[in-house]
ZADO-1210 file (C-alpha; in nm, 4 decimals, padded with zeros to 6 digits):
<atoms>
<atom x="00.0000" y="00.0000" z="00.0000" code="UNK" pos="1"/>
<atom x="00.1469" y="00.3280" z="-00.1233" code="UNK" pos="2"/>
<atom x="00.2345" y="00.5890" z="00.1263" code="UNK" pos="3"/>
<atom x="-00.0165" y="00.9089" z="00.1694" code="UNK" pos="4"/>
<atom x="00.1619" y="01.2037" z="00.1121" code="UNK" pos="5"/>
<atom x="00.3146" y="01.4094" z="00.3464" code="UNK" pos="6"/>
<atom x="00.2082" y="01.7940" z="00.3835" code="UNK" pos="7"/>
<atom x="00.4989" y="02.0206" z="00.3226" code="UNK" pos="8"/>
<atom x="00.3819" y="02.3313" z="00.3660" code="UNK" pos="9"/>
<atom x="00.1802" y="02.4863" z="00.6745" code="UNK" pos="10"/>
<atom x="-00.2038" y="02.5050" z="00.5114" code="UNK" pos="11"/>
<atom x="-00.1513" y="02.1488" z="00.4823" code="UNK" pos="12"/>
<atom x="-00.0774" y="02.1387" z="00.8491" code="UNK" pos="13"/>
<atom x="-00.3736" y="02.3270" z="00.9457" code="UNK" pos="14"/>
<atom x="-00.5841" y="02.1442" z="00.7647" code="UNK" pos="15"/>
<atom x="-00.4154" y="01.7798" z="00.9309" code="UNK" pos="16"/>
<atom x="-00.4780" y="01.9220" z="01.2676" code="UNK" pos="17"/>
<atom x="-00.8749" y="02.0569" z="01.1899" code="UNK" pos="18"/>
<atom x="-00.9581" y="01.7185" z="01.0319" code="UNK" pos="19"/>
<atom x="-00.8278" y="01.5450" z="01.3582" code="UNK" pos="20"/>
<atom x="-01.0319" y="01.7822" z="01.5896" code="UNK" pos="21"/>
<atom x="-01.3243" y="01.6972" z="01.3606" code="UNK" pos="22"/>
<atom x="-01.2671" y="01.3661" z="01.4446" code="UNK" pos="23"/>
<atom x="-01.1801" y="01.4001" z="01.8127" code="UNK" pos="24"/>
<atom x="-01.5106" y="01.5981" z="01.8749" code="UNK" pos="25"/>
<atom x="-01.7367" y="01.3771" z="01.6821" code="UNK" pos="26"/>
<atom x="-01.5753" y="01.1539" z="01.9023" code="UNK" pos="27"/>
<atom x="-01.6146" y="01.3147" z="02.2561" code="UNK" pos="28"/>
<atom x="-02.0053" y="01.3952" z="02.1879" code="UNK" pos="29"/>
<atom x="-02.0780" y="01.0214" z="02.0476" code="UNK" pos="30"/>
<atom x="-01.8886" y="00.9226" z="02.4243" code="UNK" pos="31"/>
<atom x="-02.1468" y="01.2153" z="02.6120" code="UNK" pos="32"/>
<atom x="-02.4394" y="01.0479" z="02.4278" code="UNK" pos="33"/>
<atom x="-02.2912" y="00.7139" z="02.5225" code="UNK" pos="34"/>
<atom x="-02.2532" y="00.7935" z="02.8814" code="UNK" pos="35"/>
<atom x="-02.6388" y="00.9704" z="02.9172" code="UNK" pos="36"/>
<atom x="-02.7874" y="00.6530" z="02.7880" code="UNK" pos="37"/>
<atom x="-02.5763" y="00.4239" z="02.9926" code="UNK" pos="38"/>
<atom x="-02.6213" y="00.6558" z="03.3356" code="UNK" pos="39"/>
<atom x="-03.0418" y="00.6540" z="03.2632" code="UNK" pos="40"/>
<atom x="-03.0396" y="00.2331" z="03.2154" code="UNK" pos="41"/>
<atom x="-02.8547" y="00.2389" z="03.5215" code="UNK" pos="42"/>
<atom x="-03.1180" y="00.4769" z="03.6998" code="UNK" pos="43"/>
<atom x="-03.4273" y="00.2946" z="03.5210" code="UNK" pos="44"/>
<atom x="-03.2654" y="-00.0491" z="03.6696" code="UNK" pos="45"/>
<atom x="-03.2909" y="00.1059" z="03.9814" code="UNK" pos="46"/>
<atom x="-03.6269" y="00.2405" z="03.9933" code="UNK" pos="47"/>
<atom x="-03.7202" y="-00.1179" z="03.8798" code="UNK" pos="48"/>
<atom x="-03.5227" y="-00.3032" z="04.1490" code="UNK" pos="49"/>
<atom x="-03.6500" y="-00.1317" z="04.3914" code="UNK" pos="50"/>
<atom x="-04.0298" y="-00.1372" z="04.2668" code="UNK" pos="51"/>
<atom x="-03.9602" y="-00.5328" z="04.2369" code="UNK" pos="52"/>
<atom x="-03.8668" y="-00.5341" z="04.6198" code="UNK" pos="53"/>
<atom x="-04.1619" y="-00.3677" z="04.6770" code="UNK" pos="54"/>
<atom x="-04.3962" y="-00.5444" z="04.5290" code="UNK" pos="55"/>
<atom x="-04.2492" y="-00.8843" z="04.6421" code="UNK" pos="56"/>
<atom x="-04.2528" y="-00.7373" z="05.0003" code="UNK" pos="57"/>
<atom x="-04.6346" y="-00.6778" z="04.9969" code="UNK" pos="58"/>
<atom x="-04.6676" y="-01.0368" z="04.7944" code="UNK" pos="59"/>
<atom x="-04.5259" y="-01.1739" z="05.1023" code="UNK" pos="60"/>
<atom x="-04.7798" y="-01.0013" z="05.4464" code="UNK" pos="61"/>
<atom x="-05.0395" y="-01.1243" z="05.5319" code="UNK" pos="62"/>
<atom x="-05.2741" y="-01.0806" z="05.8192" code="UNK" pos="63"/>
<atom x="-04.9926" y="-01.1538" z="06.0733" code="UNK" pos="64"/>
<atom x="-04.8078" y="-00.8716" z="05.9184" code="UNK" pos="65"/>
<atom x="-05.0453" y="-00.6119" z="05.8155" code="UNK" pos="66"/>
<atom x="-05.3645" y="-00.4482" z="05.8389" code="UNK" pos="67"/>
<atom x="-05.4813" y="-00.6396" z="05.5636" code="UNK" pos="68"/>
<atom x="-05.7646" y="-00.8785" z="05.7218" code="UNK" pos="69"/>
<atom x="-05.7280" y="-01.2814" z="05.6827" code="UNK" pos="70"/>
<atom x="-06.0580" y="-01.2737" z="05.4650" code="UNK" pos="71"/>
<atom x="-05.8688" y="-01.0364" z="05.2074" code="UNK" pos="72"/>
<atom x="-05.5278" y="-01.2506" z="05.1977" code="UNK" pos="73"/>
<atom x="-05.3947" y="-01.3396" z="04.8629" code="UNK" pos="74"/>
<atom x="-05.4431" y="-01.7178" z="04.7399" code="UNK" pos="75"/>
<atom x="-05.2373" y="-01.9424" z="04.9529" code="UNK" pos="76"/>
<atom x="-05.1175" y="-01.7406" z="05.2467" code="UNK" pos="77"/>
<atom x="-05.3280" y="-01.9274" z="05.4665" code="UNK" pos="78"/>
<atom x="-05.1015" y="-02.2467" z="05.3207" code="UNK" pos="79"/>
<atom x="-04.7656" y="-02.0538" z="05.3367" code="UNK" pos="80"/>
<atom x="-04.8144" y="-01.9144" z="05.7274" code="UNK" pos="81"/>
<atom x="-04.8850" y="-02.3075" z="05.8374" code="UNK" pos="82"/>
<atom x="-04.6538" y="-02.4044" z="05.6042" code="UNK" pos="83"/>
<atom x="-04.3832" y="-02.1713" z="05.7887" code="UNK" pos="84"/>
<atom x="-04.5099" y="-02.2336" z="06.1576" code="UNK" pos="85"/>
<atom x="-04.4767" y="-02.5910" z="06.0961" code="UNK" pos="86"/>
<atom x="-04.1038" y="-02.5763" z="05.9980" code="UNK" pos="87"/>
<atom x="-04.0420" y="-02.3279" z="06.2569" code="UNK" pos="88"/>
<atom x="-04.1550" y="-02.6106" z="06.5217" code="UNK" pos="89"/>
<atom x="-03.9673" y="-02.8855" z="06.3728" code="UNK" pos="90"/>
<atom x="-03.6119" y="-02.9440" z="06.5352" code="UNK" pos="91"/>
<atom x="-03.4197" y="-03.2447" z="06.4507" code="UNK" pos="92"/>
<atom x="-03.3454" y="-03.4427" z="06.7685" code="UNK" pos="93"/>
<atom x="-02.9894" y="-03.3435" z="06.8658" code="UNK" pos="94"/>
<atom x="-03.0551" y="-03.0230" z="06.8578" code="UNK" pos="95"/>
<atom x="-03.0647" y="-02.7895" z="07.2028" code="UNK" pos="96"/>
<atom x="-03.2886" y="-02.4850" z="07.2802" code="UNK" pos="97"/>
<atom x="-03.2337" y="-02.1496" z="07.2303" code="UNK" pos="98"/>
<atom x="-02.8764" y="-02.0257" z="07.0451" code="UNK" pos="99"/>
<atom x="-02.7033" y="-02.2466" z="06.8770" code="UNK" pos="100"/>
<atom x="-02.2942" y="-02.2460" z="06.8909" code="UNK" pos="101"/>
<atom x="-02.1337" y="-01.9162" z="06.7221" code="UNK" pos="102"/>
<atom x="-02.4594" y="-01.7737" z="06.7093" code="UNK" pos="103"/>
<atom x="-02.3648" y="-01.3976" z="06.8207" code="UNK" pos="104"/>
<atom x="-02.5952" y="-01.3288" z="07.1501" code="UNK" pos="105"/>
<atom x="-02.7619" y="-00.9855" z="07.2124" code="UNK" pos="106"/>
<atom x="-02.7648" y="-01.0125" z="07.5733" code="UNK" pos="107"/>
<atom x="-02.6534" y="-00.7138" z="07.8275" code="UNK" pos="108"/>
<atom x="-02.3016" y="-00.6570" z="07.8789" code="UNK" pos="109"/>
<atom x="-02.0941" y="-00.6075" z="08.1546" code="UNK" pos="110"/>
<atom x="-02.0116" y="-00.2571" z="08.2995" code="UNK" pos="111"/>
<atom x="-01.6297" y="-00.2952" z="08.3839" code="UNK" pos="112"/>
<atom x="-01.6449" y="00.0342" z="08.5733" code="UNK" pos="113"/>
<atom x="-02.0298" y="00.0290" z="08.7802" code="UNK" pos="114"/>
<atom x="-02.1363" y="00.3803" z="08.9492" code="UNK" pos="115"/>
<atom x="-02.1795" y="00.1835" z="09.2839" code="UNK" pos="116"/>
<atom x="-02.0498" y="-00.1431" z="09.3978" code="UNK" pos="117"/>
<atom x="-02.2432" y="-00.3682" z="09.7046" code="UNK" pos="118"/>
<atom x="-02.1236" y="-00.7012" z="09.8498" code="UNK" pos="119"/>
<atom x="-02.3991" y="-00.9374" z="09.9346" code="UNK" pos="120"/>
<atom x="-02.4259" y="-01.1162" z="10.2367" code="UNK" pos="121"/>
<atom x="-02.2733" y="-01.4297" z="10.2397" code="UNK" pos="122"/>
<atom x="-02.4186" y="-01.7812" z="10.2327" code="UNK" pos="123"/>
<atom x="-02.5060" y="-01.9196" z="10.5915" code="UNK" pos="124"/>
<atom x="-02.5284" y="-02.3091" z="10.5270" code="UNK" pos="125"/>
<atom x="-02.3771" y="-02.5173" z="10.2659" code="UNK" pos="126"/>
<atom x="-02.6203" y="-02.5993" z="09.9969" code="UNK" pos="127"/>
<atom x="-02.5472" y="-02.9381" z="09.9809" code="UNK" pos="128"/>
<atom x="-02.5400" y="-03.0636" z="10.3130" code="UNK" pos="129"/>
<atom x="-02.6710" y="-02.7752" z="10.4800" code="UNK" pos="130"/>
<atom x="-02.3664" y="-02.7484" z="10.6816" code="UNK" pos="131"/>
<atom x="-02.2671" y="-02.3942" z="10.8795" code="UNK" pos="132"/>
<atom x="-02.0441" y="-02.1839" z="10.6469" code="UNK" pos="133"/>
<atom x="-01.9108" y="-01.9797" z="10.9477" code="UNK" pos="134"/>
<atom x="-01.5411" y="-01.9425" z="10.9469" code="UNK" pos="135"/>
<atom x="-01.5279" y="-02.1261" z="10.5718" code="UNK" pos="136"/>
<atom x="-01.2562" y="-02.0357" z="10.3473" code="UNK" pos="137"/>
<atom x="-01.3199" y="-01.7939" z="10.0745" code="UNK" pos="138"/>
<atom x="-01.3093" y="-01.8147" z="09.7206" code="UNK" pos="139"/>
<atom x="-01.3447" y="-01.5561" z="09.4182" code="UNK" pos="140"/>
<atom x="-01.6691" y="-01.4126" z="09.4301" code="UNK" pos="141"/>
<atom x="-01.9278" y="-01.4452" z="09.1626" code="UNK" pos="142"/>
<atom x="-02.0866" y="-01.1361" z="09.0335" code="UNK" pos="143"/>
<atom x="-02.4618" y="-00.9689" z="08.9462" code="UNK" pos="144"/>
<atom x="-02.4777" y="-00.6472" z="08.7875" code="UNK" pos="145"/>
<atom x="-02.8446" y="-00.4386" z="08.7321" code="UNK" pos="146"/>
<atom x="-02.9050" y="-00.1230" z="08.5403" code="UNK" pos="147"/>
<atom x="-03.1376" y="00.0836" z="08.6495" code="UNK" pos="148"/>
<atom x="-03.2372" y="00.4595" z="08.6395" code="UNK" pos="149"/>
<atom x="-03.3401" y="00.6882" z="08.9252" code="UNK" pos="150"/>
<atom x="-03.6396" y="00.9897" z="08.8606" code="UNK" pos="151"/>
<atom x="-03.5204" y="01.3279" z="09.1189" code="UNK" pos="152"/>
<atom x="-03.7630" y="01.5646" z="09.1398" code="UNK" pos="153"/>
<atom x="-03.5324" y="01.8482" z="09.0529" code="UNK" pos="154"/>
<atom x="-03.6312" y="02.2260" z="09.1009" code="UNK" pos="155"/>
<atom x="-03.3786" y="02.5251" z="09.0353" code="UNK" pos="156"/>
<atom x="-03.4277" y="02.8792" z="09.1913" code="UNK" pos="157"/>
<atom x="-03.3035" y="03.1622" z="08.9501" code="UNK" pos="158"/>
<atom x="-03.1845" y="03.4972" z="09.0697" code="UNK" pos="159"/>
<atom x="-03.2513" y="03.7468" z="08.8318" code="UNK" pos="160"/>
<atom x="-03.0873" y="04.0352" z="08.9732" code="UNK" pos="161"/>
<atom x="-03.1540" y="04.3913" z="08.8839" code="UNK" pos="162"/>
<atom x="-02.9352" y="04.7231" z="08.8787" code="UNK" pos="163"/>
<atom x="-03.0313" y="05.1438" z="08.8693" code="UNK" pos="164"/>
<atom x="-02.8913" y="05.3484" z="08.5638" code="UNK" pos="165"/>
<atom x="-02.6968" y="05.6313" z="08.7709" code="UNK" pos="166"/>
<atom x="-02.8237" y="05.8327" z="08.4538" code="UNK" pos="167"/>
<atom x="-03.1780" y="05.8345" z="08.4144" code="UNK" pos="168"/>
<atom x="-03.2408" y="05.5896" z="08.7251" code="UNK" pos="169"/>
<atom x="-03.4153" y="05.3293" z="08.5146" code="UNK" pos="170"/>
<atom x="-03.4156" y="04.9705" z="08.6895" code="UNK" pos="171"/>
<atom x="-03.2948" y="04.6801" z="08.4440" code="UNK" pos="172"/>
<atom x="-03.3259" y="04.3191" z="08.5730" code="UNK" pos="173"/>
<atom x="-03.1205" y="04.0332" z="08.4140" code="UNK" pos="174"/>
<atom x="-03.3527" y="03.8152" z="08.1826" code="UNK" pos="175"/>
<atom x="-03.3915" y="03.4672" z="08.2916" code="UNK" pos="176"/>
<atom x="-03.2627" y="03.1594" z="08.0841" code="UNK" pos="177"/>
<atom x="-03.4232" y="03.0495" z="07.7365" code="UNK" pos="178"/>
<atom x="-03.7485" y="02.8898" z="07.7968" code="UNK" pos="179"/>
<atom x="-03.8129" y="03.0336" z="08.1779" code="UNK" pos="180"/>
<atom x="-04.0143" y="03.3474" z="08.1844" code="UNK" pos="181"/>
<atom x="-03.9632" y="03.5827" z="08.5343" code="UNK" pos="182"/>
<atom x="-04.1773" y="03.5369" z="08.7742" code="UNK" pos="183"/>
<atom x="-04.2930" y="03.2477" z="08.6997" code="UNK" pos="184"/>
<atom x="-04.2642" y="02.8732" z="08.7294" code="UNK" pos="185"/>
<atom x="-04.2219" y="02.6415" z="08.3874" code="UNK" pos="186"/>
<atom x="-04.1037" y="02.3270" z="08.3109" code="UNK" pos="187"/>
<atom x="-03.8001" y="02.2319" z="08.2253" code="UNK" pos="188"/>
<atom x="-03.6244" y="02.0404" z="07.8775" code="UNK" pos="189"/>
<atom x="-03.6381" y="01.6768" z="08.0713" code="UNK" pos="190"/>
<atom x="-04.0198" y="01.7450" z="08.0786" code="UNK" pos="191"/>
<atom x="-04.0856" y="01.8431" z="07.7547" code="UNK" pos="192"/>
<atom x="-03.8997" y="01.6351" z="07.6408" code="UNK" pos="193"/>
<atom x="-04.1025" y="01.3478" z="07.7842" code="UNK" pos="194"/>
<atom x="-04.4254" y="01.5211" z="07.6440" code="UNK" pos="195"/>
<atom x="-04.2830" y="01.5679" z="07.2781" code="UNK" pos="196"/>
<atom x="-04.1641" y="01.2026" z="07.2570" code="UNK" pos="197"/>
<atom x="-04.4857" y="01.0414" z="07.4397" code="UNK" pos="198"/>
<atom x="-04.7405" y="01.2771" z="07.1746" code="UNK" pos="199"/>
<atom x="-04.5931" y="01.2876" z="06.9144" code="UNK" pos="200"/>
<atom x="-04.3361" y="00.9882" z="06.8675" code="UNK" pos="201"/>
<atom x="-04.5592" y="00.7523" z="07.0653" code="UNK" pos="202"/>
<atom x="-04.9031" y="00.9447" z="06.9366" code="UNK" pos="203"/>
<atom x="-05.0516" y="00.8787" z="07.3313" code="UNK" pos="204"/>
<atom x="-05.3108" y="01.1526" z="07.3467" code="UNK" pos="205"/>
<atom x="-05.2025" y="01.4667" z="07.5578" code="UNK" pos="206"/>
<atom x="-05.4514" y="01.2984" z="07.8443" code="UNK" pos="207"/>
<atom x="-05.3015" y="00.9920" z="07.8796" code="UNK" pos="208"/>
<atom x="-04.9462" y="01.1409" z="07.8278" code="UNK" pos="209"/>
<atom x="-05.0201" y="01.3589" z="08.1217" code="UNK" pos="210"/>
<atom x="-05.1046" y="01.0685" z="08.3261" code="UNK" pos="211"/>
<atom x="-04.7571" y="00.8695" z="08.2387" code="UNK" pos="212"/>
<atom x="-04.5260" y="01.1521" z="08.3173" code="UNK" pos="213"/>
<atom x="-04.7273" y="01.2037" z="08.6512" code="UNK" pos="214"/>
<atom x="-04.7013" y="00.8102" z="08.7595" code="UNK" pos="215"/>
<atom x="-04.3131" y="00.7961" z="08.5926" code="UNK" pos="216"/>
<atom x="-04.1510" y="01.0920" z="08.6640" code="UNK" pos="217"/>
<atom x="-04.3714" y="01.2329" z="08.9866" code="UNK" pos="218"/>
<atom x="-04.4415" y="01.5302" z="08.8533" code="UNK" pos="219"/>
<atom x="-04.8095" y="01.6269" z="08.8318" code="UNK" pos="220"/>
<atom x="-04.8739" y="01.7882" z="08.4373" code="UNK" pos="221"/>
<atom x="-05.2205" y="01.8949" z="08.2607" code="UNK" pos="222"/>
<atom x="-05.2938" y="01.7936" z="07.9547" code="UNK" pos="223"/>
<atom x="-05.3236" y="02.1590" z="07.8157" code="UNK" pos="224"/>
<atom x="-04.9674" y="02.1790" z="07.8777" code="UNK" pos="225"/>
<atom x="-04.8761" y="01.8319" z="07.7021" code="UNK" pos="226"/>
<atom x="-05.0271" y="01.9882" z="07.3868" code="UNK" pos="227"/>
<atom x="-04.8564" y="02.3589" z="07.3768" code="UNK" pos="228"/>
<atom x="-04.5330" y="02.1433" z="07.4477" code="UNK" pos="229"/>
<atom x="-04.5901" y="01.9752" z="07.0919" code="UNK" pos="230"/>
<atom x="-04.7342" y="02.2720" z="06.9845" code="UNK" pos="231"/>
<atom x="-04.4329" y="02.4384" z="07.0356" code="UNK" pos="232"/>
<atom x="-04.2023" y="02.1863" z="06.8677" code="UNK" pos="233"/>
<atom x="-04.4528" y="02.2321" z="06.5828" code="UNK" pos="234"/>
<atom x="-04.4356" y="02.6165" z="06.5509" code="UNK" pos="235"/>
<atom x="-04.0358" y="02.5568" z="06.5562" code="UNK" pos="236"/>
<atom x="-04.0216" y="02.3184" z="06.2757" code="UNK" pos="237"/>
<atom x="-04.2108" y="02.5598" z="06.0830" code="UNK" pos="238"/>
<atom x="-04.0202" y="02.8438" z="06.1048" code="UNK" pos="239"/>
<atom x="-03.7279" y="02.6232" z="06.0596" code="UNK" pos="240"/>
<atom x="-03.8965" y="02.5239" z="05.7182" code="UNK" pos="241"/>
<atom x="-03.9358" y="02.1731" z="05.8363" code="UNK" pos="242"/>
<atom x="-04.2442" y="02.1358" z="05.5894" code="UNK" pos="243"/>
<atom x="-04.0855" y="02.2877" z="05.3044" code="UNK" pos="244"/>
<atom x="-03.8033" y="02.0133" z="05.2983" code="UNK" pos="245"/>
<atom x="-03.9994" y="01.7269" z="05.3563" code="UNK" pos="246"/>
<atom x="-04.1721" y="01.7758" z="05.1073" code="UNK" pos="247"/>
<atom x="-03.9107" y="01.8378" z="04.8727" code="UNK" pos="248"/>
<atom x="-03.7562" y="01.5239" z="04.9849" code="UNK" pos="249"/>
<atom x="-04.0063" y="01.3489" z="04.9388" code="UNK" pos="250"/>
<atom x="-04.0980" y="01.5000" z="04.5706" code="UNK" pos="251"/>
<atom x="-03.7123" y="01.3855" z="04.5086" code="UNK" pos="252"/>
<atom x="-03.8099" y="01.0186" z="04.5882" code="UNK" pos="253"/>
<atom x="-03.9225" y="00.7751" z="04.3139" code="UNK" pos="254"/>
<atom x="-04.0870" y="00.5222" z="04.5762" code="UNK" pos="255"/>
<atom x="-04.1318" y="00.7155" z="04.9066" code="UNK" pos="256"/>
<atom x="-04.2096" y="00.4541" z="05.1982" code="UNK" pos="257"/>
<atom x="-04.4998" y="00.5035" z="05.4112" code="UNK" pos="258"/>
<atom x="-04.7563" y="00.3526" z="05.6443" code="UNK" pos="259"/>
<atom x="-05.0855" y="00.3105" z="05.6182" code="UNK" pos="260"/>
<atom x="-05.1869" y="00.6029" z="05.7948" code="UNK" pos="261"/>
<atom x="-05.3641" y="00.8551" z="05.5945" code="UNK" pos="262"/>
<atom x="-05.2544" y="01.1809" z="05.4971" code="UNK" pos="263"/>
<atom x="-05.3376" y="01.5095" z="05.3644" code="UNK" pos="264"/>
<atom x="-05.1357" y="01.6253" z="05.0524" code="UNK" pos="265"/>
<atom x="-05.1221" y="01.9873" z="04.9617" code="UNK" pos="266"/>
<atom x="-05.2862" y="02.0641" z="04.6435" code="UNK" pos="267"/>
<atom x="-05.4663" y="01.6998" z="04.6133" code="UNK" pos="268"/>
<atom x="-05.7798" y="01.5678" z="04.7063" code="UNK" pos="269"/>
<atom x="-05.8780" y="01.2028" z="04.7515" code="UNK" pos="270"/>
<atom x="-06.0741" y="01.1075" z="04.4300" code="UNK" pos="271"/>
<atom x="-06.4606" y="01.0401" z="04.4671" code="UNK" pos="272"/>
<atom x="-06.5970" y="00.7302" z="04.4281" code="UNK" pos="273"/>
<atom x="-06.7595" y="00.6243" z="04.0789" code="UNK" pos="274"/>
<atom x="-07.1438" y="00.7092" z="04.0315" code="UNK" pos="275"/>
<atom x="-07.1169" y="00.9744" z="04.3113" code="UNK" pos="276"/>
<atom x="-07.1950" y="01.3287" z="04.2536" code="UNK" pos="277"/>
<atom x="-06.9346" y="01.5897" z="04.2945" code="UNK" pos="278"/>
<atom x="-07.0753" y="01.7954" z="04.5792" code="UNK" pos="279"/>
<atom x="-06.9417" y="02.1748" z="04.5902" code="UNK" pos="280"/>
<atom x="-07.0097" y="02.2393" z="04.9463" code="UNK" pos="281"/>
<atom x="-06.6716" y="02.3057" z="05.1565" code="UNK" pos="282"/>
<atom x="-06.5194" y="01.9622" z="05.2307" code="UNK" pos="283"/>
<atom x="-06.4420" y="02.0781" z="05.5774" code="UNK" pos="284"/>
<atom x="-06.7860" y="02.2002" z="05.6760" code="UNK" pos="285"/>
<atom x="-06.9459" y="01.8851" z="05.5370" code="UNK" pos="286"/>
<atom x="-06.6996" y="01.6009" z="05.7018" code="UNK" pos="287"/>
<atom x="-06.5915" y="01.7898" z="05.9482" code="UNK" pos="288"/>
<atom x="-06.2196" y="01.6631" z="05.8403" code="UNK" pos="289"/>
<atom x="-05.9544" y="01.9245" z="05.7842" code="UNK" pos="290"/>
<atom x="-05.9007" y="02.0582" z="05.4082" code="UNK" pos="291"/>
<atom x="-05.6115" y="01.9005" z="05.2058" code="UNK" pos="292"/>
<atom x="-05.3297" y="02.0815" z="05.2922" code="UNK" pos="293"/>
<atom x="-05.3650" y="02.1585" z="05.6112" code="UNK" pos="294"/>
<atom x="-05.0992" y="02.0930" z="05.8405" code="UNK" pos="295"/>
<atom x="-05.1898" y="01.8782" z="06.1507" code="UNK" pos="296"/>
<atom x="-05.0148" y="01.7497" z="06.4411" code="UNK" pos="297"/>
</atoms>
């Protein structure tokens, strides 16, 4: 095969060089277009993986499980449940109760370093023969360890002291610490705490939560102030722009997990059922339920 010439001059060489970068760049956008359609199979793999999972998740409840009652259970899960108690039950002959060797246990642990240490009394009689132990040689003790936590009533005295202008004579007292208003008696973080977690993690109503913190803690609460203690938390989170990230987060999310609790989404409505009339009478005053996008706690 004959050699291709060889430029000699420098239009030649300019015109080498822009062919090339022709090339190179036809090159570089068929690799972009490459690398878009590769990253989106990826993504689409994804969003189907995890759709899979889902669906094989709710293939597999049943009424032991879920809400879903055992009248509504798919075909068979009546079959599968025995099926898996029976096996469950069955234990081959050699084999002991509870864990088996290297199974990792999940039992308390030792505190090398307890707050307080006790000796217990020692043993009076031998518990095999009932013999007297006194004056019988000691050995290494065994030990016993319990945790345990202690509720203290705890109430704290601020001074909040005041001081005259020598200019215009005006008194200005100190301002007490966030959350504590002068002259007058609140409750503290440890206590609101306690509310915030009971209401709203736990959803106990502010009655009941009242009621636990009095028997648990000793400290006699009203209901009225369980709820301005979530209340609170709530008015916080707003002005934080709690809502506004949520639900961005969960606008980013192709599959967002939830419970079967029902919720109001801004801007939607539940659909009505078929053959029913469209009433146009305010939701609210005809259910009594909240509006859709209304925030409640």
């Amino acid at each position: 095969m004959p050699d291709e010439p060889v430029p000699d001059d420098a239009a030649g060489l300019r015109a080498a060089n822009a062919g090339l970068r022709s090339v190179v760049e036809a090159k570089d956008a068929e690799i972009v277009l490459l690398r878009g359609g590769l990253e989106a199979a990826l993504d689409r793999e994804r969003r189907l993986e995890l759709r899979l999972a889902e669906l094989e998740r709710r293939l597999g409840m049943d009424s032991t499980d879920s809400g879903t009652p055992s009248s509504k259970e798919r075909t068979g899960a009546k079959e599968a449940r025995r099926a898996r108690q029976q096996s469950e039950r069955e234990r081959s002959k050699d084999r002991r109760r509870g864990g088996q060797p290297g199974h990792q246990g999940k039992g308390l642990e030792r505190d090398p370093d307890p707050g307080e240490k006790k000796d217990a009394p020692p043993p009076a009689e031998c518990r095999s023969c009932r013999a007297s132990l006194d004056g019988a040689g000691a050995v290494e003790p065994r030990w016993a360890q319990v945790i345990d936590v202690e509720f203290v009533r705890k109430v704290t005295g601020w001074a909040l002291p005041g001081l005259v202008c020598p200019c215009c004579g005006t008194v200005t007292f100190a301002g007490p610490p966030p959350g504590l208003h002068a002259g007058s008696v609140s409750y503290g973080p440890a206590l609101n705490a306690a509310a915030v977690l009971l209401t709203c993690y736990g959803n106990v109503p502010p009655e009941r939560a009242a009621q636990v913190i009095g028997m648990l803690l000793g400290v006699e609460v009203s209901a009225g102030w369980v709820d301005k203690a979530a209340a609170r938390v709530n008015a916080q989170l707003g002005r934080a722009g709690f809502d506004e990230a949520m639900t961005a987060a969960l606008a980013a999310e192709s599959v967002p997990a939830a419970d079967e609790t029902p919720v109001n989404v801004p801007g939607k409505a539940a659909p009505a059922p078929a053959g029913e009339e469209k009433d146009e009478a305010d939701p609210e005053e005809r259910t009594g339920r909240p509006r859709p996008g209304r925030r409640t706690c």
